[in-house]
SEVEXKE-294721 format. One record per atom (N, C-alpha, C, O, CB): x, y, z; residue in one letter; atom name; residue number from 1. Coordinates in steps of 0.2 Angstrom, whole numbers, plus 5000, padded with zeros to 4 digits. Glycine has a CB too. Layout:
# SEVEXKE-294721
x,y,z,residuo,atomo,num
X,Y,Z,A,CA,NUM
...
This chain:
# SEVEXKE-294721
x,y,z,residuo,atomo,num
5519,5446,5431,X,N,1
5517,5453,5431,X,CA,1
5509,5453,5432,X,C,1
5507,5457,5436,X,O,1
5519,5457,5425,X,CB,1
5504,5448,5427,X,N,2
5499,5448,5428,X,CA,2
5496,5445,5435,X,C,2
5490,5446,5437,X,O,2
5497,5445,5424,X,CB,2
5500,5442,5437,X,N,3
5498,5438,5445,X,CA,3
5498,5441,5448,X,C,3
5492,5442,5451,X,O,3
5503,5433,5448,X,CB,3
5503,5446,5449,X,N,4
5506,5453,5455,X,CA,4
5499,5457,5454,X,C,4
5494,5456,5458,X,O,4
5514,5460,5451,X,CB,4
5497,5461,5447,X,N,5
5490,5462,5450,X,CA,5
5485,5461,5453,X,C,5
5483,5465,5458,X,O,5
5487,5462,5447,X,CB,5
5481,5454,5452,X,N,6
5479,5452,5454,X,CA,6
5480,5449,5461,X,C,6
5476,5445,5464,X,O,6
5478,5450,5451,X,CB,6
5487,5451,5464,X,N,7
5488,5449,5472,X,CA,7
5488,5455,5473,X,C,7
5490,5455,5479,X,O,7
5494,5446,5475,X,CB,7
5486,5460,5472,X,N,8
5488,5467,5473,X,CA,8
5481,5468,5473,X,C,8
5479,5470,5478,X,O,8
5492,5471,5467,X,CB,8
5476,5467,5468,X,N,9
5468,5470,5469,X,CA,9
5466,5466,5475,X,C,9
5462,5469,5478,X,O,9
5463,5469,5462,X,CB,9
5468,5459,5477,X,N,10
5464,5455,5483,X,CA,10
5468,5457,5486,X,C,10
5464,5456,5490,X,O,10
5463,5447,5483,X,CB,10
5474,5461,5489,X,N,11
5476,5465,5495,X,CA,11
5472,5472,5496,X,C,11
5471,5473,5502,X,O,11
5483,5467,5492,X,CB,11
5468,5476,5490,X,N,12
5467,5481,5491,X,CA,12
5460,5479,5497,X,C,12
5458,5481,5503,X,O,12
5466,5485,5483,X,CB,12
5457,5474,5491,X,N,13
5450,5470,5493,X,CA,13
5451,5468,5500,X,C,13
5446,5466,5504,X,O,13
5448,5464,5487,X,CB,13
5457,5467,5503,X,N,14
5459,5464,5510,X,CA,14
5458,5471,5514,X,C,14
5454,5472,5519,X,O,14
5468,5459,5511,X,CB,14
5461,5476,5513,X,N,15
5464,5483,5515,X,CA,15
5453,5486,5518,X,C,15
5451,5488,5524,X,O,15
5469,5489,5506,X,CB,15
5452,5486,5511,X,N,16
5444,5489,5511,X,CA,16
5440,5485,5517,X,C,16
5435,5488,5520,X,O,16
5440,5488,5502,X,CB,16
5441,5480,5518,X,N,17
5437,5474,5522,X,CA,17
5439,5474,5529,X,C,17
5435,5474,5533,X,O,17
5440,5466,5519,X,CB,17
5445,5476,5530,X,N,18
5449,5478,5538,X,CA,18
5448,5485,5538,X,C,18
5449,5487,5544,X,O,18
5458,5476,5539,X,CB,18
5446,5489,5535,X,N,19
5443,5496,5535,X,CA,19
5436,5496,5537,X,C,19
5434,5499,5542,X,O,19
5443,5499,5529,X,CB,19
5433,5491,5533,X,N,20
5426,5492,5532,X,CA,20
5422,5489,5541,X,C,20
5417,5491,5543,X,O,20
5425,5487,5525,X,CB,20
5427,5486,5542,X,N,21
5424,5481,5550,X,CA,21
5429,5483,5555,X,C,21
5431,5480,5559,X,O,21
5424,5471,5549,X,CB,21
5431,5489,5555,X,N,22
5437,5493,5561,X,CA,22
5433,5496,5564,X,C,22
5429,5500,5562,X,O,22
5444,5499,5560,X,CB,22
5434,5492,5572,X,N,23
5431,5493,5578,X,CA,23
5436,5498,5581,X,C,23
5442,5497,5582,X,O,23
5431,5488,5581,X,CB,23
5433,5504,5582,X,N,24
5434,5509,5587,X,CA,24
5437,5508,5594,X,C,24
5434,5507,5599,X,O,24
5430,5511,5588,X,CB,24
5445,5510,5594,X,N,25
5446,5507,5604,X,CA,25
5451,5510,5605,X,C,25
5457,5507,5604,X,O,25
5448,5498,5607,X,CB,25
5449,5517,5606,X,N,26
5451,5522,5607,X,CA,26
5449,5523,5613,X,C,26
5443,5523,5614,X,O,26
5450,5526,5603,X,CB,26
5452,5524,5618,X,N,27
5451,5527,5626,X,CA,27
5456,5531,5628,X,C,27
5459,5535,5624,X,O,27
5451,5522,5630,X,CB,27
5456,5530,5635,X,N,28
5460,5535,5639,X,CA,28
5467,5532,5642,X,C,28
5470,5533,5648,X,O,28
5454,5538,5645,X,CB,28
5469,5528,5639,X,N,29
5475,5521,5640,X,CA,29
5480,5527,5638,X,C,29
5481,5530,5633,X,O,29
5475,5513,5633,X,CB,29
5484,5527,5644,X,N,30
5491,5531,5642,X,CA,30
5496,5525,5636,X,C,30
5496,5519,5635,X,O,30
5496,5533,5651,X,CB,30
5499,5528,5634,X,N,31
5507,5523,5628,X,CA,31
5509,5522,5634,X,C,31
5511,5526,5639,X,O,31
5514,5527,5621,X,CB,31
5510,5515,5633,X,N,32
5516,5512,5635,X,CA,32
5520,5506,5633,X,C,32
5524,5502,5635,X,O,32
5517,5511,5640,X,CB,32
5516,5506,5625,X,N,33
5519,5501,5621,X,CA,33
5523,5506,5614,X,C,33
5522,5512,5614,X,O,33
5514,5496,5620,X,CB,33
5525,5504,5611,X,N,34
5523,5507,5602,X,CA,34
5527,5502,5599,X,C,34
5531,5498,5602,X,O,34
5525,5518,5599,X,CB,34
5525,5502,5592,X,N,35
5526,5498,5588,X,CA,35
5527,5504,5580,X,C,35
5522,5508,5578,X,O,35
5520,5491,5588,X,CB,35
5534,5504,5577,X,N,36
5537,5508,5572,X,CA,36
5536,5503,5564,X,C,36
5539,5498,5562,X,O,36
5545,5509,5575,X,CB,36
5531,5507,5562,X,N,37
5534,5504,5553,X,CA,37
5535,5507,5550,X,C,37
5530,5511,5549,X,O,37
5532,5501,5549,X,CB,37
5542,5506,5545,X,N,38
5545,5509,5540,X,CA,38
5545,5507,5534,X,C,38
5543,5502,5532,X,O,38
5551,5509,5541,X,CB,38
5548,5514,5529,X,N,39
5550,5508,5521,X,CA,39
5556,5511,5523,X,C,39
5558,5517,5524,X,O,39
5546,5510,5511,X,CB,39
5560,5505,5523,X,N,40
5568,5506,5520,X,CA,40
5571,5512,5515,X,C,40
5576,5515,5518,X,O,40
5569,5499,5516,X,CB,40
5570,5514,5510,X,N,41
5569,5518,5505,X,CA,41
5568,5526,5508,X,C,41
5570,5530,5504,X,O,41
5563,5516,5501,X,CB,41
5564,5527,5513,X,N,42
5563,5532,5514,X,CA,42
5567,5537,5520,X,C,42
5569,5543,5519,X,O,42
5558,5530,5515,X,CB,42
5567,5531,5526,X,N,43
5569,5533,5532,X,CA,43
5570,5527,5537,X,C,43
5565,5524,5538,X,O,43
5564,5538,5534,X,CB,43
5575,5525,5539,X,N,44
5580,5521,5544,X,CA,44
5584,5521,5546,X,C,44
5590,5519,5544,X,O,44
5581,5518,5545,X,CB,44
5581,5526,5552,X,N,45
5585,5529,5557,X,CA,45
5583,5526,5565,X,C,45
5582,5531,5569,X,O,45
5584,5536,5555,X,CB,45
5582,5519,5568,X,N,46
5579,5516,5572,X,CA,46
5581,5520,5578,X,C,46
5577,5521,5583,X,O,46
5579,5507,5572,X,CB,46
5588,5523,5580,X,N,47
5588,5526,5585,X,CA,47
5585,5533,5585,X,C,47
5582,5533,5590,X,O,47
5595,5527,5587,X,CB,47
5584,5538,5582,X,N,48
5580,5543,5582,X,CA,48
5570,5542,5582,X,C,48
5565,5546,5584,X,O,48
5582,5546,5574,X,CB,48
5570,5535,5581,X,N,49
5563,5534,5582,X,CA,49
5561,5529,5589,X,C,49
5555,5526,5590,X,O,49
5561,5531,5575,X,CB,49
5567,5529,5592,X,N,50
5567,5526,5598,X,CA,50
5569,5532,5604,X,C,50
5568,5530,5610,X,O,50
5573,5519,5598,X,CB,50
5571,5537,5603,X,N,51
5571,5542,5606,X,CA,51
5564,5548,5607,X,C,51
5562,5552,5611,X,O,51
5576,5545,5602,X,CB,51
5560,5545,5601,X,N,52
5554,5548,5599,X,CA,52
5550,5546,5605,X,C,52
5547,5549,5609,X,O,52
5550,5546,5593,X,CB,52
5549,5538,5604,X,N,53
5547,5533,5606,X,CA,53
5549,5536,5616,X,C,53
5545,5536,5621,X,O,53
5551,5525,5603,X,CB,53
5552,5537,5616,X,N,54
5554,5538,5622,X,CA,54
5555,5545,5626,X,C,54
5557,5546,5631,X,O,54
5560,5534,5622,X,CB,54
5552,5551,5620,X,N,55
5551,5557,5623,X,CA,55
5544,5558,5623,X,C,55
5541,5564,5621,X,O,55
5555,5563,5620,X,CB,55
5539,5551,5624,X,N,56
5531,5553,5624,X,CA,56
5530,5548,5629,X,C,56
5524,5546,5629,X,O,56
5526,5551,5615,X,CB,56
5536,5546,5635,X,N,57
5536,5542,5639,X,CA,57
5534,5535,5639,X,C,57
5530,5533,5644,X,O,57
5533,5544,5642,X,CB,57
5537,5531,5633,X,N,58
5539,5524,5631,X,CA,58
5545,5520,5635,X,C,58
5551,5522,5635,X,O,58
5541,5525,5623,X,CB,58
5545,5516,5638,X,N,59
5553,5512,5639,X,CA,59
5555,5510,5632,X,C,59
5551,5507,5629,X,O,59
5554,5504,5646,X,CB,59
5561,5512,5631,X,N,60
5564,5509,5624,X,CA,60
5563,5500,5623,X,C,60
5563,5497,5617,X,O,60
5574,5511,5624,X,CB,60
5562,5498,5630,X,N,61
5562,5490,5629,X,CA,61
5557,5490,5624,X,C,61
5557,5486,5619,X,O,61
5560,5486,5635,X,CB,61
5551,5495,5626,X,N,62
5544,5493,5623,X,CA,62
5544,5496,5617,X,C,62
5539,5498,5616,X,O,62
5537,5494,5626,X,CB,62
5548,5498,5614,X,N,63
5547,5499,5607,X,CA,63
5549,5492,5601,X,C,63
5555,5490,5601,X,O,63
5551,5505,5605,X,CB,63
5546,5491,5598,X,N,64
5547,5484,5591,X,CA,64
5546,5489,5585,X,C,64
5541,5493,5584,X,O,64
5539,5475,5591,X,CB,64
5552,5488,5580,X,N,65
5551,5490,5574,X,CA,65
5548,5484,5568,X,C,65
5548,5478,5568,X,O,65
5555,5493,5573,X,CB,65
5548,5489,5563,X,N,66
5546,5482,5558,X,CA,66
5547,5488,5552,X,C,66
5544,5493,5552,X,O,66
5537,5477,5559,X,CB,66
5553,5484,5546,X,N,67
5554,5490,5539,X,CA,67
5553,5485,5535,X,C,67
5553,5479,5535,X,O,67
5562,5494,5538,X,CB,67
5550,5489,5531,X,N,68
5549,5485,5522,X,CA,68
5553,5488,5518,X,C,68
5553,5494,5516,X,O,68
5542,5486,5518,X,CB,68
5556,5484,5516,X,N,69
5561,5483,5509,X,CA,69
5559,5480,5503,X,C,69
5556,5475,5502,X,O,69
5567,5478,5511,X,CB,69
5561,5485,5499,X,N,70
5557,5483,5491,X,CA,70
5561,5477,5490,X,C,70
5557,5473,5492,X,O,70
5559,5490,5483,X,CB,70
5566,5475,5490,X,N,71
5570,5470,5486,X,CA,71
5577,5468,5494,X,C,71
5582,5470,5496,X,O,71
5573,5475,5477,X,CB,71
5573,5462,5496,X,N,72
5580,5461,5502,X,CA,72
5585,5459,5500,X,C,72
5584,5455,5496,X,O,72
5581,5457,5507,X,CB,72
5591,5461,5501,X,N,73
5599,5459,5501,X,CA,73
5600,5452,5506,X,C,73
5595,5451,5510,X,O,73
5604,5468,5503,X,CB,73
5605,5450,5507,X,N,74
5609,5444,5508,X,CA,74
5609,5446,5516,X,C,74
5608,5441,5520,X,O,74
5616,5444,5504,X,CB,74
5612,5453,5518,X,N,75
5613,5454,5525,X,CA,75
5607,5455,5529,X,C,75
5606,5456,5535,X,O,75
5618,5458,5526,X,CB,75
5602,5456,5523,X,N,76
5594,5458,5528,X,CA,76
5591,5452,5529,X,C,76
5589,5451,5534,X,O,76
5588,5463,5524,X,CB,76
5592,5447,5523,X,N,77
5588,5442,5524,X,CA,77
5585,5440,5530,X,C,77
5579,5438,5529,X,O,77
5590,5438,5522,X,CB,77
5589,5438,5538,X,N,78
5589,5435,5540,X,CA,78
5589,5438,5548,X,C,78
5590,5436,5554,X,O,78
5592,5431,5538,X,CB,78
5587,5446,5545,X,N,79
5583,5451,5550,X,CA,79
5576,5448,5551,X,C,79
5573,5447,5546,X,O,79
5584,5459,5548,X,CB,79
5574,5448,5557,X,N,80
5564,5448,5559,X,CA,80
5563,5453,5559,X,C,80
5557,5453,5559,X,O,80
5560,5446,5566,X,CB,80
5565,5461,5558,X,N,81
5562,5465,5559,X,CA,81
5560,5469,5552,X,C,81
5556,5474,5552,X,O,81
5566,5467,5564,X,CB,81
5561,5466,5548,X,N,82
5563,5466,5540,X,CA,82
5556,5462,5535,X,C,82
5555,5456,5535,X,O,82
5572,5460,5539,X,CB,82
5553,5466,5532,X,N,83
5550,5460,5528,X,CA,83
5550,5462,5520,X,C,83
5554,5467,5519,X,O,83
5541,5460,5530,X,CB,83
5547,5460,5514,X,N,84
5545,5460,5509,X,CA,84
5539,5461,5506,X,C,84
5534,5461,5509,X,O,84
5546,5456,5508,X,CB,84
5540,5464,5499,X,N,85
5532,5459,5496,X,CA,85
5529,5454,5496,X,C,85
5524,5453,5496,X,O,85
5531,5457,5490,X,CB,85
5539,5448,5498,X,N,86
5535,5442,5497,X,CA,86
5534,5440,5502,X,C,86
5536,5435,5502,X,O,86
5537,5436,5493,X,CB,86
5532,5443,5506,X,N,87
5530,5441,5514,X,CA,87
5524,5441,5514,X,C,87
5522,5440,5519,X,O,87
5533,5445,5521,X,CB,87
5519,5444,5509,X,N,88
5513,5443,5511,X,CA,88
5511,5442,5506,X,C,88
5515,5444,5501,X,O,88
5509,5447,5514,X,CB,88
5505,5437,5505,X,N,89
5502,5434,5501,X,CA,89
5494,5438,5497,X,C,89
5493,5444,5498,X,O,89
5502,5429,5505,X,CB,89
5490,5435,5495,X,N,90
5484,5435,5492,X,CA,90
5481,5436,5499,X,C,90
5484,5434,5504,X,O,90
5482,5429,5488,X,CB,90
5474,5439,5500,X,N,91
5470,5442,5504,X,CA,91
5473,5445,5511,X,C,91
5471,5445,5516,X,O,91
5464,5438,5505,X,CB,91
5478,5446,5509,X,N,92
5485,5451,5517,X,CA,92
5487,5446,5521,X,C,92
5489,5449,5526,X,O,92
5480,5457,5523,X,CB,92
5487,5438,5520,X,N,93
5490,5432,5524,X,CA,93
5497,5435,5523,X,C,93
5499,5437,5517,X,O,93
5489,5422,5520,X,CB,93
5500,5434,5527,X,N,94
5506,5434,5530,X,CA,94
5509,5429,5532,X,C,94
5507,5424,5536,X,O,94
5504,5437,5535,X,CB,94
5516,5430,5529,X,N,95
5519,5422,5526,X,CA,95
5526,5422,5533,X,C,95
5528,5417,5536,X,O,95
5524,5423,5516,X,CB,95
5527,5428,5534,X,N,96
5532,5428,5538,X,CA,96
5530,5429,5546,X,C,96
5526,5433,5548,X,O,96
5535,5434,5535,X,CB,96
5534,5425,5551,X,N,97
5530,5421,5558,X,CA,97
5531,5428,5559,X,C,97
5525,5431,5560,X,O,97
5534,5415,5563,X,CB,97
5537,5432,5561,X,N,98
5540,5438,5564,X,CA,98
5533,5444,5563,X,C,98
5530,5446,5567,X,O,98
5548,5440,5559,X,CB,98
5534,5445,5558,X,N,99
5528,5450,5553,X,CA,99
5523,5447,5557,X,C,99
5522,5450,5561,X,O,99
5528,5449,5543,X,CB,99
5519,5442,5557,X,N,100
5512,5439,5560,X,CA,100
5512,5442,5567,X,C,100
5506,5444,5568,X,O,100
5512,5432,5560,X,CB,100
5518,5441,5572,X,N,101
5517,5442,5578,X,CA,101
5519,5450,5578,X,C,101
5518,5452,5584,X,O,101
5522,5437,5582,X,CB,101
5522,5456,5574,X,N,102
5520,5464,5574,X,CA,102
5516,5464,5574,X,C,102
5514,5469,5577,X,O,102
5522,5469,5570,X,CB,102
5510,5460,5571,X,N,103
5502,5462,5568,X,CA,103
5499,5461,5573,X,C,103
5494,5464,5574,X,O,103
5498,5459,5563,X,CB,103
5503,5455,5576,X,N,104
5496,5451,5582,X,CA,104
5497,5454,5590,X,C,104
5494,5451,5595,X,O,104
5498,5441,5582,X,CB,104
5501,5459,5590,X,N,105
5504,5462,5596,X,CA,105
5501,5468,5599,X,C,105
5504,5473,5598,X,O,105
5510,5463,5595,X,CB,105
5496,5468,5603,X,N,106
5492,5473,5605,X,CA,106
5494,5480,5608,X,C,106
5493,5482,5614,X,O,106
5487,5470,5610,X,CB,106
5499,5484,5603,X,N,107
5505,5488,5606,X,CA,107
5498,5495,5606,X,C,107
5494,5496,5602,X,O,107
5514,5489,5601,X,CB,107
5500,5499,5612,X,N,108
5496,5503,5614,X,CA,108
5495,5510,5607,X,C,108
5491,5514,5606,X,O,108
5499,5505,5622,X,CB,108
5501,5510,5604,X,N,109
5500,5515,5599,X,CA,109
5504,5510,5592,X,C,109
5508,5505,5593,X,O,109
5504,5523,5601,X,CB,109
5503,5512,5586,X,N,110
5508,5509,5579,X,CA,110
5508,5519,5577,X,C,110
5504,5523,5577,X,O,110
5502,5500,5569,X,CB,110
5514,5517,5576,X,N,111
5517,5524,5572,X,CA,111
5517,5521,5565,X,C,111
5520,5515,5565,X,O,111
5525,5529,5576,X,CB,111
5516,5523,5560,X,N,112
5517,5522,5551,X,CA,112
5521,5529,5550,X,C,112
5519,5534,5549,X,O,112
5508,5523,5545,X,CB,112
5528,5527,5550,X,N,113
5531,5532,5550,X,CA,113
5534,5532,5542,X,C,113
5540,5531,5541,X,O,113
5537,5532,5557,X,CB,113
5530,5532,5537,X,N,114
5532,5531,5532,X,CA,114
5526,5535,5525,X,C,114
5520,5536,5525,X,O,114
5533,5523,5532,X,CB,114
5531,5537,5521,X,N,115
5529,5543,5517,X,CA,115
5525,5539,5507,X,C,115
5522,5541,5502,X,O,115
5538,5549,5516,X,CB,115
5526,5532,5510,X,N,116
5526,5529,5502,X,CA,116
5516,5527,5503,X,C,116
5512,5528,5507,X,O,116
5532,5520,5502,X,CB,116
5515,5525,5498,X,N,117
5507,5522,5498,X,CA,117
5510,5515,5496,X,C,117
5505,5511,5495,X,O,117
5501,5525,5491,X,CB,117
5516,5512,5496,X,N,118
5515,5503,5496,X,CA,118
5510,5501,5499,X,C,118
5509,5502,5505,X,O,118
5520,5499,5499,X,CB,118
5508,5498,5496,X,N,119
5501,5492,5497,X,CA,119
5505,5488,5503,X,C,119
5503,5489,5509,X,O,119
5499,5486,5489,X,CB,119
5508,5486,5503,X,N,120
5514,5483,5509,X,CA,120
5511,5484,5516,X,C,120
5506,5481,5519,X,O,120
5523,5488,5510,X,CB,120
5514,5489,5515,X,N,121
5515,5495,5522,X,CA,121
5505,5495,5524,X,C,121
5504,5493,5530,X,O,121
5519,5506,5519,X,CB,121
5502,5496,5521,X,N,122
5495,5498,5523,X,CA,122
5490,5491,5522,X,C,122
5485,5491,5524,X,O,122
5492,5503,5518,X,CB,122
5495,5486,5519,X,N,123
5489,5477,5522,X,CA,123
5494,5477,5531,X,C,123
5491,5474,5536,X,O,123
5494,5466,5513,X,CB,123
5501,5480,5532,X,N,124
5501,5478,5540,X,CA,124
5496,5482,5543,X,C,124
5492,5481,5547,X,O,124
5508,5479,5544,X,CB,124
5497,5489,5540,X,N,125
5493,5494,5547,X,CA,125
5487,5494,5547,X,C,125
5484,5498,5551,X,O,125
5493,5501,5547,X,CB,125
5485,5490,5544,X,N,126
5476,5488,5542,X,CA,126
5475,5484,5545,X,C,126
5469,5483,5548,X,O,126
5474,5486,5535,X,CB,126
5481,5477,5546,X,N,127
5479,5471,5550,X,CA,127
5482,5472,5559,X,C,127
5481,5468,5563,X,O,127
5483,5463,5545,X,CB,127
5486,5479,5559,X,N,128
5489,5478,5567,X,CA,128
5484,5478,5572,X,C,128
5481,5484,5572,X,O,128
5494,5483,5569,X,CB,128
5484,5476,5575,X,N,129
5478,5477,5582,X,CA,129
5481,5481,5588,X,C,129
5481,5479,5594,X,O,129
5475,5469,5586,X,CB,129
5486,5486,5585,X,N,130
5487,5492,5589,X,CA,130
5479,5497,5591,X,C,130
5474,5497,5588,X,O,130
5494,5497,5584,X,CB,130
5480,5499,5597,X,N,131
5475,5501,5600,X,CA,131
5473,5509,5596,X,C,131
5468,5511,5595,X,O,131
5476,5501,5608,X,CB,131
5479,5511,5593,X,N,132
5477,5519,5594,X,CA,132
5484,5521,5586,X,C,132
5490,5521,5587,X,O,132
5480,5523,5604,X,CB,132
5483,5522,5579,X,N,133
5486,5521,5573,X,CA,133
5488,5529,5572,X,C,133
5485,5533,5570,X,O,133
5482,5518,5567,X,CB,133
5495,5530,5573,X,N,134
5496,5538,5569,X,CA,134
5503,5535,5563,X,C,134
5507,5530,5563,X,O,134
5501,5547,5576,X,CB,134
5500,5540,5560,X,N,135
5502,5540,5553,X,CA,135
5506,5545,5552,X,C,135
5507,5549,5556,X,O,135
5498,5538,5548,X,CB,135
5507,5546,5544,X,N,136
5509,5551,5541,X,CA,136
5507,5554,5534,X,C,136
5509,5550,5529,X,O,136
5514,5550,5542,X,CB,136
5505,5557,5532,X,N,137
5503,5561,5523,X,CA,137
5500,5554,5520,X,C,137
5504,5551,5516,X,O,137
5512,5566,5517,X,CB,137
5494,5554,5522,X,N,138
5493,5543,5517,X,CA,138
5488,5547,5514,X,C,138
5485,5552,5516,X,O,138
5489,5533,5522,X,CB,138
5488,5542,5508,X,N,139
5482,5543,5503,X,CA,139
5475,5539,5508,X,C,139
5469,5540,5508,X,O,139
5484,5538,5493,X,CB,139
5477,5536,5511,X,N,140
5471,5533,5514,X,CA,140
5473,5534,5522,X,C,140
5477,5532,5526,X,O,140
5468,5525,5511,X,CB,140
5468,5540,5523,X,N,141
5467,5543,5529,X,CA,141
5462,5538,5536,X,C,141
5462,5539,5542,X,O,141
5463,5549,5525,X,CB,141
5458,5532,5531,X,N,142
5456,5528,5536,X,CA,142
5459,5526,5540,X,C,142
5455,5525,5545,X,O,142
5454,5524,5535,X,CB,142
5467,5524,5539,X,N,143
5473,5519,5542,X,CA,143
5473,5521,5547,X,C,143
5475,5516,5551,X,O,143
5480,5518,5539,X,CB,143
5473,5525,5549,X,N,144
5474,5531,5554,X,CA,144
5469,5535,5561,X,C,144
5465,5540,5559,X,O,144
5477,5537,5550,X,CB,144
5470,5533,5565,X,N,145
5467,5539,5571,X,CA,145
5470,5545,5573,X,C,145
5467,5549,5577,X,O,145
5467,5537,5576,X,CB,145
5475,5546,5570,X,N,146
5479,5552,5571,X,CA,146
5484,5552,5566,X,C,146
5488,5548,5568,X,O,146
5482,5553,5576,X,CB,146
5485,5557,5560,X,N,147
5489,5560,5554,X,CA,147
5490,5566,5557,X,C,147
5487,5569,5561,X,O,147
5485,5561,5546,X,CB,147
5499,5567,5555,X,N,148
5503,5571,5557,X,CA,148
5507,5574,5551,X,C,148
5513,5572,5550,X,O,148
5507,5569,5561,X,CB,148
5504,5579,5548,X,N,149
5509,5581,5542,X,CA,149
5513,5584,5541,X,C,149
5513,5590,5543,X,O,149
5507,5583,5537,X,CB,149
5519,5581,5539,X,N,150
5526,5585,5538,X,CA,150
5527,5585,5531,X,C,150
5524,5582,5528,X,O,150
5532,5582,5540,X,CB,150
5532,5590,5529,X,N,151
5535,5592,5525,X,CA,151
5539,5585,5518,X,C,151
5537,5582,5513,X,O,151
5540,5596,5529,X,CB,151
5545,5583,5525,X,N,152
5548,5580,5522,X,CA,152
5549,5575,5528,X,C,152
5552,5576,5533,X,O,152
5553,5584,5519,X,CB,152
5547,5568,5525,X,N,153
5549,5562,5530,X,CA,153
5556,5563,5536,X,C,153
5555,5560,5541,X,O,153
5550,5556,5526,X,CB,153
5561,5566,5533,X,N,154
5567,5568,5538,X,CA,154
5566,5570,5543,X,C,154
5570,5569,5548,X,O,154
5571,5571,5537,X,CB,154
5559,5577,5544,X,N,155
5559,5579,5549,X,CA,155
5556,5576,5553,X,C,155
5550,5577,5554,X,O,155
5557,5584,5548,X,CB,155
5560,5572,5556,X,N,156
5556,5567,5561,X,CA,156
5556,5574,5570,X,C,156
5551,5574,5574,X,O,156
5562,5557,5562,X,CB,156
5561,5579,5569,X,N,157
5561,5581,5575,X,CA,157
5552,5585,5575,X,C,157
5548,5585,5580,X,O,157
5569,5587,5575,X,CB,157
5552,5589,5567,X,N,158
5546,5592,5567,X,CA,158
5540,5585,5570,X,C,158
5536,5587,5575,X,O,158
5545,5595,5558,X,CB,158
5539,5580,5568,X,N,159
5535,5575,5568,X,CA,159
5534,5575,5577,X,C,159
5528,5576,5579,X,O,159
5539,5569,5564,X,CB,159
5541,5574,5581,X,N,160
5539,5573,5585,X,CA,160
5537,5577,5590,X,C,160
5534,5574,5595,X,O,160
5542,5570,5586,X,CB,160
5537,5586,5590,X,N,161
5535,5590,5593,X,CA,161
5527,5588,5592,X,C,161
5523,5587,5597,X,O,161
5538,5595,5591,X,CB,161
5525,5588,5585,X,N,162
5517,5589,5586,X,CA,162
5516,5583,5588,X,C,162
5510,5583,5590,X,O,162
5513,5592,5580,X,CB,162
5520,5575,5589,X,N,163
5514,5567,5591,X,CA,163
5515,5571,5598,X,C,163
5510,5573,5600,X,O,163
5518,5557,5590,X,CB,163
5519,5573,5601,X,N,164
5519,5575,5609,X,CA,164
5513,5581,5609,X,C,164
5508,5580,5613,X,O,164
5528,5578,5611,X,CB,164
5513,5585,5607,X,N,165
5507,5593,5607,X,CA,165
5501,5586,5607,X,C,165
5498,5584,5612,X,O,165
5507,5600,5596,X,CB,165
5499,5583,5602,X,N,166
5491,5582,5600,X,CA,166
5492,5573,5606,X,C,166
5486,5572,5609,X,O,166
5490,5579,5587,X,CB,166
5495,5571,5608,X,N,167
5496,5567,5612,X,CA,167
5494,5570,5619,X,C,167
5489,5566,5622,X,O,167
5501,5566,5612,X,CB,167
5496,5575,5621,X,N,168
5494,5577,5628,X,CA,168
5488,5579,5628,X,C,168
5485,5578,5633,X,O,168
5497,5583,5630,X,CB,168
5484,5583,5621,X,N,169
5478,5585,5622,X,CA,169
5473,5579,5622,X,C,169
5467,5581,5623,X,O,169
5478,5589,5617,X,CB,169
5476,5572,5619,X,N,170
5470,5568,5620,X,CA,170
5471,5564,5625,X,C,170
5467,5559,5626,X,O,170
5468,5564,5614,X,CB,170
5477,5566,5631,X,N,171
5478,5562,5636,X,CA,171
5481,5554,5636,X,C,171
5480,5550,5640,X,O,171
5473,5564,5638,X,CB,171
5484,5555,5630,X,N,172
5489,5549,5628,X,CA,172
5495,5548,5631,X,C,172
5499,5544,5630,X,O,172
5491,5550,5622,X,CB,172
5496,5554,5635,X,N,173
5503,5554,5638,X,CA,173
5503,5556,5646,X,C,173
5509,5556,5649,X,O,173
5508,5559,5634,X,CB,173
């Protein structure tokens, strides 16, 4: 338990550091990639967010997800698309190959389709080198180039009317 803190404050200290030096690269690049991350806990539902994906003029090929799970079970274990706590280490290393290569994949948008503040979830979206970050209701508004607030994480239908509205207007689509 005392360890966990202190992997937890050298995470925050990793988070603030990839904030602190985020380069701007934001253009006029239409999507035609995206990359989806989840908390298990919340919302997984990969066909409804592959439908999203694909009414903002994505090919379903090019969508990769990636969910975090508080505690993996037996039948997740040996999903790639699946990570942990213990998948990442002290200053936001990344233990897991799978998890390395969502981060390391220059997908034209990362949707954070997730409602939690796990430290998890915000050491990947901090380290993804997605061109263009929407999120959702975060305590840290940095993570993100585009926040879309909803109600209630289910309303992904609500979610995806307005990524399509604020999409068009920045000529994302």
């Amino acid at each position: 338990m005392f360890l966990k803190r202190f992997k937890d404050k050298s995470n925050q200290k990793y988070i603030k550091k990839a904030l602190n030096s985020l380069q701007v690269r934001f253009g006029d690049k239409k999507i035609a990639s995206v990359g989806v991350l989840m908390h298990s806990d919340e919302f997984i539902d990969y066909e409804k967010c592959r439908q999203l994906a694909v009414s903002i003029g994505v090919d379903e090929r090019e969508v990769k997800f990636m969910t975090f799970v508080e505690a993996k079970k037996n039948d997740m274990a040996s999903m790639d698309d699946v990570f942990s706590a213990k998948d990442i280490g002290w200053n936001g290393k990344l233990k897991k190959t799978a998890l390395q290569n969502f981060v390391n994949t220059d997908f034209d948008a990362l949707i954070s389709y997730y409602n939690s503040s796990a430290l998890e979830l915000q050491v990947i979206t901090a380290s993804s080198k997605a061109n263009f970050k929407i999120g959702i209701n975060s305590d840290e508004d940095r993570l993100f180039d585009l926040m879309i607030s909803v109600v209630a994480i289910k309303q992904i239908d609500v979610f995806k009317q307005e990524l399509q509205k604020y999409l068009k207007i920045l000529n994302k689509i």
